[in-house]
C-alpha positions as CSV (number, residue, x, y, z in Angstrom):
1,X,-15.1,8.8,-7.9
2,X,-11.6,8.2,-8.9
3,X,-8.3,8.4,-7.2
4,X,-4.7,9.0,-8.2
5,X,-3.1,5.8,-7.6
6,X,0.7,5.1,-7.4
7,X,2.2,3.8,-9.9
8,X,5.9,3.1,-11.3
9,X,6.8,2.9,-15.0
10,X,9.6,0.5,-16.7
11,X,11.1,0.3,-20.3
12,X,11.0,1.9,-23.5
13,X,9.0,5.1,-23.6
14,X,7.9,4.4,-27.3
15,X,7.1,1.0,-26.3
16,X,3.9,-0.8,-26.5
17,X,2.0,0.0,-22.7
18,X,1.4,-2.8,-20.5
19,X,-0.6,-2.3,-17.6
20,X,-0.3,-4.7,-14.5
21,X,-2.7,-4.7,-11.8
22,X,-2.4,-6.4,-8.3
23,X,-4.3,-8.5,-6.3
24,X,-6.2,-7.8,-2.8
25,X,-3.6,-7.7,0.1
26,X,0.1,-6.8,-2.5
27,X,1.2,-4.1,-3.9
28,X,2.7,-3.3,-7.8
29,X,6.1,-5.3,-6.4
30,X,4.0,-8.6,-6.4
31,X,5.0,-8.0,-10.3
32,X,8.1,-7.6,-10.2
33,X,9.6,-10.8,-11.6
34,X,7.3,-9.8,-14.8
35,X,9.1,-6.6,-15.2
36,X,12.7,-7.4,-17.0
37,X,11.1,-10.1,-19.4
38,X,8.3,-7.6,-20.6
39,X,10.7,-4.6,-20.7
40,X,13.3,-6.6,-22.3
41,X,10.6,-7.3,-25.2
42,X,10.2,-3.5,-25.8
43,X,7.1,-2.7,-23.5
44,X,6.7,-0.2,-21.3
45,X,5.5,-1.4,-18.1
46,X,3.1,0.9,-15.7
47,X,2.5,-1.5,-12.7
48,X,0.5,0.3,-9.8
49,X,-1.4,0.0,-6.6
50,X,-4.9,-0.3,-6.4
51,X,-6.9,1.8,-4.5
52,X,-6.4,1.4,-0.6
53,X,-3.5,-0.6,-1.4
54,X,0.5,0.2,-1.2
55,X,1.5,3.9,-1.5
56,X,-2.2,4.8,-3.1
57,X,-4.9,6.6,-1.2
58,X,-7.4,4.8,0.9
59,X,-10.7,6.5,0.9
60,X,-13.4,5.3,2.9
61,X,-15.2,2.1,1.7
62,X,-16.6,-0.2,0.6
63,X,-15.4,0.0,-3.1
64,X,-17.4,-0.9,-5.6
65,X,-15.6,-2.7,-9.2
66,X,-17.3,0.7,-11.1
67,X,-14.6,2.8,-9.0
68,X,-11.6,0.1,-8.7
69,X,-12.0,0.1,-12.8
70,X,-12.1,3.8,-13.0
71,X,-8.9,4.2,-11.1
72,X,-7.6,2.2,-14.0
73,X,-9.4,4.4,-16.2
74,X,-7.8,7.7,-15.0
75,X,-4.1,6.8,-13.9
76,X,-4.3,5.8,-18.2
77,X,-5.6,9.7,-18.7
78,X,-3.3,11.1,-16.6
79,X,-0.5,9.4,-18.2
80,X,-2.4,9.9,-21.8
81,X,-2.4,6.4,-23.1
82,X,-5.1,5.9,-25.1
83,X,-5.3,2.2,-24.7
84,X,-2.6,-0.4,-23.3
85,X,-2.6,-4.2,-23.3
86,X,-4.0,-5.3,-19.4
87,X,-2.6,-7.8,-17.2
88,X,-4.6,-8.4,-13.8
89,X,-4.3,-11.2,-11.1
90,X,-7.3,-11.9,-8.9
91,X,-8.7,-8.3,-8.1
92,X,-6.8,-7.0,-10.8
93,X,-7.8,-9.8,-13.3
94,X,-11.5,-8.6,-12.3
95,X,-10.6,-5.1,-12.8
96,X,-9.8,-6.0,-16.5
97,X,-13.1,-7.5,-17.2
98,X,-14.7,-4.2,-16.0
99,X,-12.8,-2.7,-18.7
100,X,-13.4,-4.9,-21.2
101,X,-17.1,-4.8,-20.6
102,X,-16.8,-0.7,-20.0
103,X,-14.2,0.6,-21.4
104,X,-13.0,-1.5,-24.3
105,X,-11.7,1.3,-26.2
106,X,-8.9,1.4,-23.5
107,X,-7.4,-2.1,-23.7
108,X,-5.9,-3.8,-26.7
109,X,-5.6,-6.6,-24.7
110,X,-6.2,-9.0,-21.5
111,X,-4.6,-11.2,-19.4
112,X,-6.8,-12.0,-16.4
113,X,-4.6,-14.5,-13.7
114,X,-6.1,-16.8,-11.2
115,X,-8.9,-14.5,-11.1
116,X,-12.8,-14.8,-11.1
117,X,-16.1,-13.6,-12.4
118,X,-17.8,-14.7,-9.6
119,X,-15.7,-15.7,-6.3
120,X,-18.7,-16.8,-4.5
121,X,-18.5,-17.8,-0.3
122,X,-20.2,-14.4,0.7
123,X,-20.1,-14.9,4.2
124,X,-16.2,-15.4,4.1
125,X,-15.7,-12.3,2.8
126,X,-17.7,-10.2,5.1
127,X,-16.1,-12.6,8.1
128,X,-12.8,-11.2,6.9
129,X,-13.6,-8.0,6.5
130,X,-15.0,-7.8,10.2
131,X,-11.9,-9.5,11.5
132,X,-9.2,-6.9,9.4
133,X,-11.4,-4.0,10.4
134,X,-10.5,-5.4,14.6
135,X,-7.4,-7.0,14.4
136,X,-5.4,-6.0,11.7
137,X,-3.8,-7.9,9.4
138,X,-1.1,-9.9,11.0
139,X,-3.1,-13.2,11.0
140,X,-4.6,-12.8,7.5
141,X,-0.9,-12.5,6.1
142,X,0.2,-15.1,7.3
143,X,-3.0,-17.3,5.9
144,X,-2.1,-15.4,2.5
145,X,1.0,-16.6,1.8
146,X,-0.2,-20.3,2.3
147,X,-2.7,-19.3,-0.5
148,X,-0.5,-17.2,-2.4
149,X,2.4,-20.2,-3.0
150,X,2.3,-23.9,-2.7
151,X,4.4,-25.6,0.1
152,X,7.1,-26.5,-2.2
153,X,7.5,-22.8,-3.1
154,X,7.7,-21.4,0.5
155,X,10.1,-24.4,1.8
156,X,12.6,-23.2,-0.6
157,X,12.2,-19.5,-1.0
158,X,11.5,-18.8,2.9
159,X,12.8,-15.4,3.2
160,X,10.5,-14.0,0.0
161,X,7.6,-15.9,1.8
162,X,8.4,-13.3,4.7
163,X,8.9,-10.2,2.6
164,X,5.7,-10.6,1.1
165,X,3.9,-11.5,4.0
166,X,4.6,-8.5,5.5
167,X,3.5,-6.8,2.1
168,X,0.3,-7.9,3.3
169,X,0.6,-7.0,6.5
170,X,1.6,-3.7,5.5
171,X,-1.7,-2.9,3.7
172,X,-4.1,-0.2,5.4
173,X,-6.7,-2.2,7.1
174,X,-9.5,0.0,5.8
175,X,-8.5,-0.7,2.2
176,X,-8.3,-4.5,2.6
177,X,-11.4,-4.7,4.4
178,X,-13.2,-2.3,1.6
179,X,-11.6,-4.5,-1.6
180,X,-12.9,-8.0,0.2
181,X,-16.6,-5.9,0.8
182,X,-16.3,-5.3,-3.0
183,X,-15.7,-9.7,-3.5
184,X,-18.6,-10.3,-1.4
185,X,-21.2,-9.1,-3.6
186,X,-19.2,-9.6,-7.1
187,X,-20.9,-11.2,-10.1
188,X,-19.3,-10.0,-13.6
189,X,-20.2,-13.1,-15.9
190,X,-22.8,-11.1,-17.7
191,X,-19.8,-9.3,-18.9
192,X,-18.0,-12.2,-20.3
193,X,-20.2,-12.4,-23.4
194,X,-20.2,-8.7,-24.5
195,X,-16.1,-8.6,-24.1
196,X,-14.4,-8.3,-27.1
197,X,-10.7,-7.6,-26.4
198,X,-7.9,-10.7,-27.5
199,X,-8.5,-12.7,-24.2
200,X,-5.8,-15.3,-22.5
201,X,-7.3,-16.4,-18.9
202,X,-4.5,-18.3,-16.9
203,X,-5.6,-20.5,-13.4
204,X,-2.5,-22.1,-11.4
205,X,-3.3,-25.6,-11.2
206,X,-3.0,-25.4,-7.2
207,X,-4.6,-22.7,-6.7
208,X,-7.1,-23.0,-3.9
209,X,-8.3,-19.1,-3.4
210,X,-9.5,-19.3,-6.8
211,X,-9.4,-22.6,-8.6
212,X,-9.1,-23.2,-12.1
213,X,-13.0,-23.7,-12.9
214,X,-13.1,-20.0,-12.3
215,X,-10.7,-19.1,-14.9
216,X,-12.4,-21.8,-17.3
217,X,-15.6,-19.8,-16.6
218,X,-14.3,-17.0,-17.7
219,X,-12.6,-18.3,-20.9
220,X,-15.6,-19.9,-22.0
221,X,-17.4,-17.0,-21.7
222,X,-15.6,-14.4,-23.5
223,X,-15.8,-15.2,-26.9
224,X,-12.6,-16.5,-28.8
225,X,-10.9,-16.2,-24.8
226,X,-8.0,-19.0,-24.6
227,X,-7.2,-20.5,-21.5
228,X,-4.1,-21.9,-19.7
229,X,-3.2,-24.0,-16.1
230,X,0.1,-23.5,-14.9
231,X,1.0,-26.2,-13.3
232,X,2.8,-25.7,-9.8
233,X,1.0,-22.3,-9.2
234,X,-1.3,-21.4,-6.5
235,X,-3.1,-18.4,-6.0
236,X,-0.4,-15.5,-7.0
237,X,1.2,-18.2,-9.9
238,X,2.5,-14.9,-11.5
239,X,5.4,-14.9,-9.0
240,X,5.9,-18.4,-8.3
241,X,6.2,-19.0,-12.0
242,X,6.8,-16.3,-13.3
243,X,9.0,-17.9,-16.8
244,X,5.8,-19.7,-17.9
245,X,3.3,-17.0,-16.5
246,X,6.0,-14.5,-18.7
247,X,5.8,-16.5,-21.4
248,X,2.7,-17.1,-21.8
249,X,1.9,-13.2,-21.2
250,X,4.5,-12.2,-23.8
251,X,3.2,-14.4,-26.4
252,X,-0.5,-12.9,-26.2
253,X,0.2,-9.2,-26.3
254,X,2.7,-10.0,-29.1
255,X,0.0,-12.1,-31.2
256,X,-2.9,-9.2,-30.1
257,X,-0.3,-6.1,-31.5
């Protein structure tokens, strides 16, 4: 079953709806530095929080990707879009190739960022899981953000490092633990070959959650999918650089309008 996520909305009411999606552990400010380029281009951004994430509600878990993609699914009723180009990152870049397998009709197009079809290391997850469920997630935010950014990043942008660490640590412990259940047991390439949406699949090159051969996976799957590295990116490359990731973004919805 679905819930009403929260979400915030940017730009142009006429324009062209992009939807952003966030990754396990953030909220929809992980996007921010996405939001002036895309709005200044005439889109209407709807950035939101996934499902036992931010300000939306965490029901009892685990999730499964059928109900993290429906909550996509329904906030775009409620809103009534009919279809709107998709940006994910990690979770969120596997929430948009649910949609593209299962509700194509609903995205004219998809980014999918440093994300997976198939993260593999099932025991890591569950570990994690265990450990958030006990303890919280003070010492899992602090190992995020050396995932999240490379070294160079946090030595010179030390007080964003903090803020979103303690986005992380901020994030219910139940809906953590229920999203990293869902990771566990994930396996969407049979999707890839039946997607049909304008693809662009972007890895950062130092990204060690999720490393590039997942994203090249995933663009050579999806047929006529186009794939990018970003150099000096790890894990959220999005928001450590977020002029190429923007550009890059930017140029796909354009050429898929």
């Amino acid at each position: 079953m679905s819930v009403e996520v929260h979400y915030a909305i940017d730009g142009p009411g006429d324009g062209a709806v992009v939807l952003l999606s966030n990754s396990i552990g953030s909220t929809l400010h992980m996007w921010d530095p996405q939001v002036k380029p895309l709005t200044d281009n005439g889109f209407r951004v709807i950035r939101y929080d996934a499902r036992g994430h931010g300000q939306s509600p965490v029901p009892a878990g685990p999730y499964t990707i059928d109900e993290v993609g429906g909550d996509a699914v329904a906030l775009l009723d409620r809103l009534g879009i009919d279809s709107a180009h998709f940006v994910g990152l990690s979770l969120g870049g596997m929430v948009g190739l649910w949609l593209g397998r299962y509700a194509p009709d609903r995205v004219s197009s998809l980014v999918l960022c440093c994300t997976s079809a198939r993260p593999g290391n099932r025991q890591m997850w569950l570990d994690r899981a265990v450990k958030v469920r006990a303890e919280g997630l003070a010492e899992v935010a602090e190992a995020s953000i050396i995932r999240w950014f490379t070294q160079a990043w946090r030595d010179t942008h030390p007080a964003e490092a903090r803020e979103l660490r303690e986005m992380t640590a901020g994030t219910p412990p139940e809906g953590y633990a229920s999203c990293v259940d869902l990771l566990s047991e994930l396996d969407l390439v049979d999707y890839l070959p039946k997607i049909t949406a304008p693809t662009l699949v972007i890895s950062g090159a130092d990204d060690s959650a999720l490393p590039a051969e997942h994203g090249r996976l995933i663009a050579g799957g999806i047929p006529g999918a186009r794939f990018e590295v970003v150099e000096q990116a790890a894990h959220l490359g999005s928001y450590e650089q977020p002029s190429r990731f923007g550009e890059l973004i930017i140029d796909h919805i354009k050429a898929a309008s």
